[in-house]
C-alpha positions as CSV (number, residue, x, y, z in Angstrom):
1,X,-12.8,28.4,-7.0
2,X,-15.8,30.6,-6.5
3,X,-16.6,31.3,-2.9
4,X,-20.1,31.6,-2.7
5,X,-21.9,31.5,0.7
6,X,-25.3,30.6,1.3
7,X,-26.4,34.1,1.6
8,X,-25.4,35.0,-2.0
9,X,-27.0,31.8,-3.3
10,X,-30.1,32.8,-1.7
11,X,-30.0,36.2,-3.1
12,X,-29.4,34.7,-6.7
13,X,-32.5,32.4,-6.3
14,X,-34.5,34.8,-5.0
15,X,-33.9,37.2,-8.5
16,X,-34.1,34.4,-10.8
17,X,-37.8,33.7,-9.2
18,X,-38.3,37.7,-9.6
19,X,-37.7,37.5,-13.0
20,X,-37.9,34.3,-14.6
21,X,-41.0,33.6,-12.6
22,X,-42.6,30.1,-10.6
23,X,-43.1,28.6,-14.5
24,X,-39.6,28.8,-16.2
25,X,-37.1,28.9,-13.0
26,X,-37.7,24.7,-12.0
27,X,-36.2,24.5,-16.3
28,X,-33.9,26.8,-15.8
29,X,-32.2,25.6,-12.8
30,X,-31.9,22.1,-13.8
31,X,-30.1,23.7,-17.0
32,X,-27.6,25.1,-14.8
33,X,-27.2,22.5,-12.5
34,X,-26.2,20.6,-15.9
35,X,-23.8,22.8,-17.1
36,X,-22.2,23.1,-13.6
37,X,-21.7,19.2,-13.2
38,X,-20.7,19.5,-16.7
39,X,-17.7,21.9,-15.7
40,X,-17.0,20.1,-13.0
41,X,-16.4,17.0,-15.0
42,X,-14.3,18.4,-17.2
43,X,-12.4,19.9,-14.8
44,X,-12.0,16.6,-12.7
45,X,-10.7,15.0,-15.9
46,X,-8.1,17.9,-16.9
47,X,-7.0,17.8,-13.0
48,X,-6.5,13.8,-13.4
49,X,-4.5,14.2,-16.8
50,X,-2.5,17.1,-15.5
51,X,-1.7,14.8,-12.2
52,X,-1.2,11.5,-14.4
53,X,1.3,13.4,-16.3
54,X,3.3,14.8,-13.9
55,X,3.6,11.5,-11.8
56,X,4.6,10.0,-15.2
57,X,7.5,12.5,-15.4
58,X,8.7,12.3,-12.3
59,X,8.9,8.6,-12.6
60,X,12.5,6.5,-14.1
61,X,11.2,5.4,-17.7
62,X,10.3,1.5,-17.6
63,X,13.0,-1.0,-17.8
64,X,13.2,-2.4,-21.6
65,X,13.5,-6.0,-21.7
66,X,17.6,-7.8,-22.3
67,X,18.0,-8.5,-26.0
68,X,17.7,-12.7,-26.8
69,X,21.2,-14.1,-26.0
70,X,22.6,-16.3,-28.9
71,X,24.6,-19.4,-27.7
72,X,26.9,-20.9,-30.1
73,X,27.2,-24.4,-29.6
74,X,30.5,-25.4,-27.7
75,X,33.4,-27.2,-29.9
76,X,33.8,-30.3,-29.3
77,X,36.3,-31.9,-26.9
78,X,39.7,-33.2,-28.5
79,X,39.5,-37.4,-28.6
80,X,40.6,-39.4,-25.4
81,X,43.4,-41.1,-25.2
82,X,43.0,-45.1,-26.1
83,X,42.6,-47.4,-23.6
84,X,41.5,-44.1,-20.9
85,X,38.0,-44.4,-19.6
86,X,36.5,-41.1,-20.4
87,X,34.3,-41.1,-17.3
88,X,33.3,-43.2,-13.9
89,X,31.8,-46.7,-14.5
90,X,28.2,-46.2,-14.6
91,X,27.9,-49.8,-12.8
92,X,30.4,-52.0,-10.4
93,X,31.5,-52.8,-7.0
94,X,31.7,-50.3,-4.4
95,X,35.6,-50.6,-4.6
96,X,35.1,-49.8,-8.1
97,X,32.7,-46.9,-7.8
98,X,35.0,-45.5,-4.9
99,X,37.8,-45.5,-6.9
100,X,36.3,-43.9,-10.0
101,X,35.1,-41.0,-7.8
102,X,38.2,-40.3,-5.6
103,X,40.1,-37.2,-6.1
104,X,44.0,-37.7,-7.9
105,X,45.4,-37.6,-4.1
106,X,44.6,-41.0,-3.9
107,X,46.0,-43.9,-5.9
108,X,45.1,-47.4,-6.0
109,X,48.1,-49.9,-7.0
């Protein structure tokens, strides 16, 4: 920001002791040293904002959650057929069990 070299600080030092004097320039100087981290806080903070801002516009806005889906409950299945079994047997013979779960290509007489 300000480009100050050592000589320039020097000189500025050396004119504060001149005219402040030994007694009020050790007060003075912490004042300033204050106000200057002061300024530079500030500054750190607007920098941050300014930077937190910009990455927040240039970023895709965040995703907004799916709505609840409602299921309706399913109709019920038309009645079976008397006398068809509706499923396999639960229990039985192996002979039974096969046949329960073979595919219609297959037919048992």
């Amino acid at each position: 920001m300000f480009d100050f070299g050592f000589s320039e600080i020097l000189l500025i030092l050396v004119l504060a002791l001149i005219v402040l004097g030994p007694e009020k320039l050790p007060s003075v100087v912490r004042r300033v040293g204050r106000w200057v981290g002061r300024a530079r806080a500030m500054a750190r903070q607007f920098q941050d904002q300014l930077e937190e801002e910009i990455d927040g516009a240039s970023r895709p806005p965040p995703l907004q959650p799916d709505p609840p889906v409602t299921v309706e409950p399913a109709a019920e299945a038309p009645p079976a057929e008397s006398g068809a079994p509706t499923h396999a047997p639960e229990t039985g013979t192996p002979a039974d069990t096969e046949h329960a779960t073979s595919g219609p290509h297959e037919s048992r007489g």
